[in-house]
Residue frames as a rotation matrix with the C-alpha (Angstrom) as fourth column:
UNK 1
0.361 -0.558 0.748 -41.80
0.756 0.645 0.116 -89.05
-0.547 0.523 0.654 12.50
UNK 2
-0.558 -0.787 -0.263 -40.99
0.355 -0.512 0.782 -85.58
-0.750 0.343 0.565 11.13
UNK 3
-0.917 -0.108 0.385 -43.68
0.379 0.067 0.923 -85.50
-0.126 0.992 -0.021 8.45
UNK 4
0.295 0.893 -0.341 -46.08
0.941 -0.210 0.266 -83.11
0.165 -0.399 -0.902 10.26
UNK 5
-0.985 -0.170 -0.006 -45.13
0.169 -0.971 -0.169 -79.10
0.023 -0.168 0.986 10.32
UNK 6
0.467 0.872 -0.148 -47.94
0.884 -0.466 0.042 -77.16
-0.032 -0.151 -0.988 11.87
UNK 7
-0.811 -0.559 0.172 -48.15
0.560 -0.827 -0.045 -73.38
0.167 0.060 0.984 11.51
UNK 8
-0.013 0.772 -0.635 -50.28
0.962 -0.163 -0.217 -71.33
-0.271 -0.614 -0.741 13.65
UNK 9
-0.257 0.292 0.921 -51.57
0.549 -0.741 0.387 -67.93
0.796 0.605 0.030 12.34
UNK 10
-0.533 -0.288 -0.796 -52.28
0.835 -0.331 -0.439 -65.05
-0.138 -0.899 0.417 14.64
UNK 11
-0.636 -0.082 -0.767 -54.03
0.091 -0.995 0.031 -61.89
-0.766 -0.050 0.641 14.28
UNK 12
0.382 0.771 -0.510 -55.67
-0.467 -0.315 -0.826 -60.87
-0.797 0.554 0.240 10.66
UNK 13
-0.300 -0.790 0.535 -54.89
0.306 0.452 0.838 -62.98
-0.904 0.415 0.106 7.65
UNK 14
0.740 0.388 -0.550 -55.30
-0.206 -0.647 -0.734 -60.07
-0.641 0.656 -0.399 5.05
UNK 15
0.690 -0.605 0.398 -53.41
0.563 0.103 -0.820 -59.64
0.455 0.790 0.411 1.46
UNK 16
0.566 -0.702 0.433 -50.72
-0.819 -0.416 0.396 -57.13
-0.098 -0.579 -0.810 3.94
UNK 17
0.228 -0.921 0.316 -49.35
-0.917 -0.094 0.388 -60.54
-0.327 -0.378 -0.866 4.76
UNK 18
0.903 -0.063 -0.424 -49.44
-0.336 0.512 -0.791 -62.12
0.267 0.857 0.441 1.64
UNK 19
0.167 -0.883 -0.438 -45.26
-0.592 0.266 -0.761 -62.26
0.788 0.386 -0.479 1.83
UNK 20
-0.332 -0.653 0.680 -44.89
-0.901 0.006 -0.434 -63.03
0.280 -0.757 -0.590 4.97
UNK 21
0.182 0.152 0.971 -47.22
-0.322 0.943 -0.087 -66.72
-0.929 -0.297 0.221 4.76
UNK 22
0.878 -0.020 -0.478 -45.69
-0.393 0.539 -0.745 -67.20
0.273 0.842 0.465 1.25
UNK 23
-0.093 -0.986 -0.140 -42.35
-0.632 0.167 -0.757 -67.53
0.770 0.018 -0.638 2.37
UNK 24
-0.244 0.025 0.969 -43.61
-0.820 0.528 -0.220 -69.65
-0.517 -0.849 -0.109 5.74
UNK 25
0.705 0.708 -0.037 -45.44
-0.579 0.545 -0.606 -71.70
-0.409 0.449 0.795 2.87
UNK 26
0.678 -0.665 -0.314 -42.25
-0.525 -0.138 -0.840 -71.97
0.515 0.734 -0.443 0.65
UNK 27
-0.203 -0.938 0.282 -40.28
-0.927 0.091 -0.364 -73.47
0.315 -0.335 -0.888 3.53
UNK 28
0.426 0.557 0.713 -42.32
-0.700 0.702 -0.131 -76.60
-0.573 -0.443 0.689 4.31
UNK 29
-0.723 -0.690 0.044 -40.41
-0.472 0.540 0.697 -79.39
-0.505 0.483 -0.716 2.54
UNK 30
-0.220 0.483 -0.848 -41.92
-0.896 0.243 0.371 -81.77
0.385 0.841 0.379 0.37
UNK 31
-0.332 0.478 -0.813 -43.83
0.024 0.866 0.499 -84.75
0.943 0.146 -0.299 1.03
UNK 32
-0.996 -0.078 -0.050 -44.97
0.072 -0.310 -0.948 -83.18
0.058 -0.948 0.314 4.63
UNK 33
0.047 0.946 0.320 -48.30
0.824 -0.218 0.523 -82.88
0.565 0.239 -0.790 5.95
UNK 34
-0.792 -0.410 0.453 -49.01
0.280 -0.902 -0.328 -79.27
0.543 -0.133 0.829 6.48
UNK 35
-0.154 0.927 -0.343 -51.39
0.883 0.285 0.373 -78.33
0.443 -0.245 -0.862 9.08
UNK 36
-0.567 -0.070 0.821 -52.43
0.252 -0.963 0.092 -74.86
0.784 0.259 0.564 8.89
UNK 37
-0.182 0.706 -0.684 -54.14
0.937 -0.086 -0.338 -73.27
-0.298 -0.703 -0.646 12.58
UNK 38
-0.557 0.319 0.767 -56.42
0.074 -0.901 0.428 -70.56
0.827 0.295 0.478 11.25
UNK 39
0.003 0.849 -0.528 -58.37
0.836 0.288 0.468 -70.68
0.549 -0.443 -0.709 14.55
UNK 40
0.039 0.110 -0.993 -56.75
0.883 -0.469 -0.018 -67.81
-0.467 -0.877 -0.116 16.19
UNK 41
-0.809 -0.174 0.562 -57.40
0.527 -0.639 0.560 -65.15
0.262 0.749 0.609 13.05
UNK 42
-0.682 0.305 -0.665 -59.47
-0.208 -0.952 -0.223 -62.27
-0.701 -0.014 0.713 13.54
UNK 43
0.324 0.760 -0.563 -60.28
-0.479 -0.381 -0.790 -62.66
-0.816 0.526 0.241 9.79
UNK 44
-0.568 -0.672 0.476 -59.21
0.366 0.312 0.877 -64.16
-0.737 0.672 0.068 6.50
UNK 45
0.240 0.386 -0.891 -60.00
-0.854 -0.352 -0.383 -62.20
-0.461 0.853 0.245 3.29
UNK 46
0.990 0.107 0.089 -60.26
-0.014 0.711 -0.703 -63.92
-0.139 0.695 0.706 -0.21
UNK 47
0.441 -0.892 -0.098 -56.44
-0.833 -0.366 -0.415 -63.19
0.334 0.264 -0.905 -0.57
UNK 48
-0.467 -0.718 0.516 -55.20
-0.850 0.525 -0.040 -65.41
-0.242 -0.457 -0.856 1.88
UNK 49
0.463 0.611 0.642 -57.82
-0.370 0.792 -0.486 -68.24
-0.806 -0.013 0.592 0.96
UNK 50
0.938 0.073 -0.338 -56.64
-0.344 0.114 -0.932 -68.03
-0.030 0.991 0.133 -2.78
UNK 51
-0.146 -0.961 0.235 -52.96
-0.976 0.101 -0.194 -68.45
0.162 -0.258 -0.953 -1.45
UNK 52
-0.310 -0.090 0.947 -53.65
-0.603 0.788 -0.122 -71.33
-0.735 -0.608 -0.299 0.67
UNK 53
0.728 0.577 0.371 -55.37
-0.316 0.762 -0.565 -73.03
-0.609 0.294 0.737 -2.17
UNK 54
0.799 -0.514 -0.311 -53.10
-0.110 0.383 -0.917 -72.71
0.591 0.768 0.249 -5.08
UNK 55
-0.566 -0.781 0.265 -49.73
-0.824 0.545 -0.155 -73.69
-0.024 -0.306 -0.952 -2.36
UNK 56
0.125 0.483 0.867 -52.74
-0.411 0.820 -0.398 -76.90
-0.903 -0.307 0.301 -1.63
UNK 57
0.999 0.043 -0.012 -52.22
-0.036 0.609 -0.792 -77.92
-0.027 0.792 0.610 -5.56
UNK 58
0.526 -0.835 -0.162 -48.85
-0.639 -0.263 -0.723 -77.27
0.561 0.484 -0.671 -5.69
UNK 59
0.004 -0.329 0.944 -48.08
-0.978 -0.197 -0.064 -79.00
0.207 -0.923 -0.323 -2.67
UNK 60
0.711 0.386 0.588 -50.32
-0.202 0.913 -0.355 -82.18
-0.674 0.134 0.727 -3.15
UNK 61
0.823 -0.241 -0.515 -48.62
-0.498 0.134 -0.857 -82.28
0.275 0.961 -0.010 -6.87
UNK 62
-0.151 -0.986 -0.068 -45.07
-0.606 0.146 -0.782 -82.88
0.781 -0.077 -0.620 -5.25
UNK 63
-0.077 0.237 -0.969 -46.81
0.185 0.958 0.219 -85.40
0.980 -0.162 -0.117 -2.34
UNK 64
-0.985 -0.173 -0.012 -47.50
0.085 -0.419 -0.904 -83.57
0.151 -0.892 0.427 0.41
UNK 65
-0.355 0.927 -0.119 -50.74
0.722 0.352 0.595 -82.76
0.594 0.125 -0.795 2.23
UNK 66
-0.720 0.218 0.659 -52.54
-0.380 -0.918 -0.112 -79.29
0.580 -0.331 0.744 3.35
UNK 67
-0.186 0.639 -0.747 -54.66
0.858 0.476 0.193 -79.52
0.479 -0.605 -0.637 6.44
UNK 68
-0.167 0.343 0.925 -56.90
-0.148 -0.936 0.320 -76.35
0.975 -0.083 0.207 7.26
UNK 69
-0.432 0.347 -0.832 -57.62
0.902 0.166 -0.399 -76.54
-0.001 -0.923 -0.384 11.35
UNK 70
-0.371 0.376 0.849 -60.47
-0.060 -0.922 0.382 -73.50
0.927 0.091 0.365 12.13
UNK 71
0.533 0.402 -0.744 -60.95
0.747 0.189 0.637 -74.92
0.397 -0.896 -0.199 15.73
UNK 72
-0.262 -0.731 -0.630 -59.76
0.934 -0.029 -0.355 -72.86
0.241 -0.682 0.691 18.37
């Protein structure tokens, strides 16, 4: 129905690429559920965690929903 956006990580998910998943974050419309694939990362420092959380309040706030996937 349109109200599902997945985004699939790659590689290392350090503060380096802070800009480059704010702005992937930033484009997700409102009221969407977001379903983040962290399964094929290397790593995730505290950087990217702290991101993902505060876009998860912001996100929720405006009716939307953050889904972490760590399979894969």
């Amino acid at each position: 129905d349109g109200r599902r956006v997945d985004l699939h990580l790659d590689g290392a998910g350090t503060f380096l690429k802070l800009p480059a998943l704010a702005a992937a974050l930033e484009a997700v419309p409102d009221r969407r559920e977001l379903h983040v694939h962290l399964g094929r990362l290397r790593l995730v420092d505290h950087a990217v965690l702290s991101l993902l959380t505060s876009f998860q309040k912001q996100h929720e706030a405006k009716g939307g929903r953050l889904v972490l996937d760590w399979a894969g």
